[in-house]
C-alpha positions in Angstrom: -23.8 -15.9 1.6 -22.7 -19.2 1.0 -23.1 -20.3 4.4 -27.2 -20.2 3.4 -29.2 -23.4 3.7 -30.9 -22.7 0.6 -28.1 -23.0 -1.2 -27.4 -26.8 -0.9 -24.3 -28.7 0.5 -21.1 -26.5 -0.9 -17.9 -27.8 -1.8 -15.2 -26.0 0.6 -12.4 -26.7 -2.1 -14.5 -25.1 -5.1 -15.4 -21.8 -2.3 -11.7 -21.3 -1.6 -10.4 -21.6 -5.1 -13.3 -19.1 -6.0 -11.9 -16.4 -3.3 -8.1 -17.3 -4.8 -9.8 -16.1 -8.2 -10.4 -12.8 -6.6 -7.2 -12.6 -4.8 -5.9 -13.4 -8.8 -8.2 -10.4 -9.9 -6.5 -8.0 -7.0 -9.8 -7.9 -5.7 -9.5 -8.8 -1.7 -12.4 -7.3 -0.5 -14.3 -9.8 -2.1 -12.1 -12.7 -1.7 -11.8 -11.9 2.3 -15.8 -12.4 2.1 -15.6 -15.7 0.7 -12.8 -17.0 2.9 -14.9 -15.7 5.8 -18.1 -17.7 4.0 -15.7 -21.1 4.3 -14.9 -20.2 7.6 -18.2 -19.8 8.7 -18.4 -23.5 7.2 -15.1 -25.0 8.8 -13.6 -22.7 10.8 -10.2 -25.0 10.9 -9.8 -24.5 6.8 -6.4 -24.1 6.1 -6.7 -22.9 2.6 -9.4 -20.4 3.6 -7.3 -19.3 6.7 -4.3 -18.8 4.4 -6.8 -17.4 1.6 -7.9 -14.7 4.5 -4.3 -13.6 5.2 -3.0 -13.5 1.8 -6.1 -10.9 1.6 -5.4 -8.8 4.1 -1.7 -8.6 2.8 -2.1 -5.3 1.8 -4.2 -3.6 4.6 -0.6 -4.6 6.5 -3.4 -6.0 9.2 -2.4 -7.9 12.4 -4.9 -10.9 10.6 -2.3 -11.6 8.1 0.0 -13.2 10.8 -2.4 -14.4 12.8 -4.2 -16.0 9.9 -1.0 -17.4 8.8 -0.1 -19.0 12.1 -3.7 -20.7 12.2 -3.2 -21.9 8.7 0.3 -23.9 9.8 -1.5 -24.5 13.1 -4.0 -27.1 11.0 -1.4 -27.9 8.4 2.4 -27.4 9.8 3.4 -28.3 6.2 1.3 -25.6 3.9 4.3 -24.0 2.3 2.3 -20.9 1.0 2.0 -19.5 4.6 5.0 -20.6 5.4 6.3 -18.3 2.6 3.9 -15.2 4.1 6.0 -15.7 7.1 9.2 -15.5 5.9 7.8 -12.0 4.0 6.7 -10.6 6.6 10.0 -11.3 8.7 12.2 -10.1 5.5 9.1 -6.4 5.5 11.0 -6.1 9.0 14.6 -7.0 7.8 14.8 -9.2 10.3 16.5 -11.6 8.1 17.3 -14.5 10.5 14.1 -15.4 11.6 13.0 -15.0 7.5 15.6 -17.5 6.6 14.6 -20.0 9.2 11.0 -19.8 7.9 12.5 -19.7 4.1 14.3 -23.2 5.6 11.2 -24.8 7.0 9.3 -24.4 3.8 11.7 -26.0 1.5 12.3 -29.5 4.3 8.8 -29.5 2.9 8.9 -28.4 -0.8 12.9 -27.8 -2.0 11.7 -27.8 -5.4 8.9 -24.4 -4.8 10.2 -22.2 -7.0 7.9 -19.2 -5.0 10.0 -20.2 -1.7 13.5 -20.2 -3.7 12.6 -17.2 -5.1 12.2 -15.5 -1.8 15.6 -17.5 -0.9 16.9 -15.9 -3.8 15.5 -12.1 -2.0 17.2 -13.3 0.9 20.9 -13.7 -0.5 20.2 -10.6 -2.3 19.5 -8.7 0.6 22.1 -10.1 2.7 24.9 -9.3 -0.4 25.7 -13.2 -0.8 26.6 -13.1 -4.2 27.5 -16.9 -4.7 24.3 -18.6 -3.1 22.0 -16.2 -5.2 23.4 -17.0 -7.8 23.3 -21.0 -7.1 20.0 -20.3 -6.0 19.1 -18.1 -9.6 20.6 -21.3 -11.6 18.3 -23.9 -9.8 15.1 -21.9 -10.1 16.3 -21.2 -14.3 17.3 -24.9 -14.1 13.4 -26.0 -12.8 11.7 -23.2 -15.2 13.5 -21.2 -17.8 11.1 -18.9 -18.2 10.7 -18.3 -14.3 10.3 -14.4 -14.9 8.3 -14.3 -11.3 11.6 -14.7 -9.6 12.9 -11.3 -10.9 9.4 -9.6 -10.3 9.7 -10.9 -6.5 13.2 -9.1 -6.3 12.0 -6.2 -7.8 9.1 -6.0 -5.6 11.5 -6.2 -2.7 13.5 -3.3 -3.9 10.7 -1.4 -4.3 9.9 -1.6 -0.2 13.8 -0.2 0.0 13.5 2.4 -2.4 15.9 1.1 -4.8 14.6 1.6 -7.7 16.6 1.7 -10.4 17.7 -2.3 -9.3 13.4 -2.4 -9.3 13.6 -1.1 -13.2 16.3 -3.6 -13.9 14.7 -6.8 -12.5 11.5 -6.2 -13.9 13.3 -5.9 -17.1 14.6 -8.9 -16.6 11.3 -10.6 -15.6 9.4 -9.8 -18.8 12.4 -10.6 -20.9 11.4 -14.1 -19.0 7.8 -14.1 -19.2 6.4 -11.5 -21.6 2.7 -12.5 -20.3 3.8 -11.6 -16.9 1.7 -8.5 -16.2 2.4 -7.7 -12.8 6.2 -6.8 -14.2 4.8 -4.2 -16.5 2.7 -2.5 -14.3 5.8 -2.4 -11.9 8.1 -1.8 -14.6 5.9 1.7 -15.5 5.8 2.7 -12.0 9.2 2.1 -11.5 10.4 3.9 -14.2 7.8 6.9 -13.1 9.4 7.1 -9.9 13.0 7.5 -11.3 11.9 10.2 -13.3 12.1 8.1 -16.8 8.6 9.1 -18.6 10.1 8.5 -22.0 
C-alpha cells in the first residue's frame, strides 16, 4: 500500500506512471490498485482518475465513464479521457455525440495523432471517404510509420464483426510498424476468426 506512513513522502507523478506501466503490460488489476493508492493520496488526481478508467476499460464498468468525467472535471483539457469519451460514444454508434467529443480534444491538441486516429474511425464509420483520407494523410504526414492508426481501425472493426477489413488494417499496421505487437496478436485472431489458419 503506498498510502503507508512507513513508506516515506511518495511522488504522485512516479505512482501513476507506475500503474500506466501495468496498464502497458495488460495487467489492470494491478494498475486499478495503484490508481486507487494515488487516490487514496489525492483524490482530485487527474492522471490517476483517468489511469482508473482506462483500467476498467475492459470490465465495460460504469467507473470508466464516471472516472473519465471526474478526470475532465479537474482538468477540462486532458485529451486522453477526452478520447475515452468519444470511444465509448462511437462502442454505442452514437456517432454525433463521439464527433463532438473527437472535436473538443483536438481545440486542445489538433496535432494528437491518438485523437485523429479515432477521427480517422469516425469518417470510416460514417462512409466519408474524402475526410478519412485528408485525415489518413495528416496523421502519415505527422508520423510515417503511424501503424497505430490502422490497429485502431481494425480494433473498431472487430466490435462490428468485420473482419476481413480487421485482417486488412492490421496488415497494414505492421507493414507501418513491425514492432507493433498489439497488430499481430489481432492480426492472428483475426485471421482465426475468418477461418484462415494457414
Amino acid at each position: 500500500d503506498a498510502t503507508d506512513p512507513e513508506q516515506g513522502e511518495i511522488s504522485l507523478e512516479a505512482l501513476s506512471n507506475f500503474g500506466y506501466l501495468f496498464l502497458e503490460k495488460y495487467n489492470a488489476t494491478a494498475a486499478a490498485g495503484v490508481f486507487r493508492d494515488c487516490l487514496k493520496i489525492n483524490r482530485s488526481y487527474p492522471d490517476a482518475l483517468l489511469g482508473l478508467a482506462l483500467a476498467k476499460k475492459y470490465e465495460s464498468s460504469d467507473e470508466v465513464e464516471s472516472n473519465a468525467r471526474a478526470a475532465l472535471k479537474f482538468n477540462p483539457n486532458l485529451v486522453p479521457a477526452l478520447t475515452l469519451l468519444a470511444e465509448l460514444r462511437m462502442q454505442e454508434e452514437n456517432y454525433d455525440a463521439a464527433n463532438e467529443e473527437i472535436r473538443r480534444a483536438l481545440a486542445v491538441n489538433p496535432s494528437s495523432l491518438d485523437v485523429l486516429s479515432l477521427e480517422a474511425v469516425y469518417y470510416q464509420f460514417r462512409g466519408d471517404r474524402s475526410a478519412f483520407s485528408q485525415t489518413e494523410k495528416k496523421i502519415l504526414g505527422i508520423n510515417p510509420s503511424y501503424g497505430r492508426l490502422y490497429y485502431r481501425l481494425a480494433e473498431n472493426l472487430v466490435s462490428r464483426r468485420k473482419y476481413q477489413e480487421a485482417v486488412d488494417f492490421d496488415r497494414k499496421a505492421i507493414a507501418l510498424d513491425p514492432k507493433l505487437w498489439p497488430a499481430f496478436t489481432s492480426l492472428g485472431m483475426n485471421l482465426t476468426r475468418i477461418g484462415d489458419l494457414a
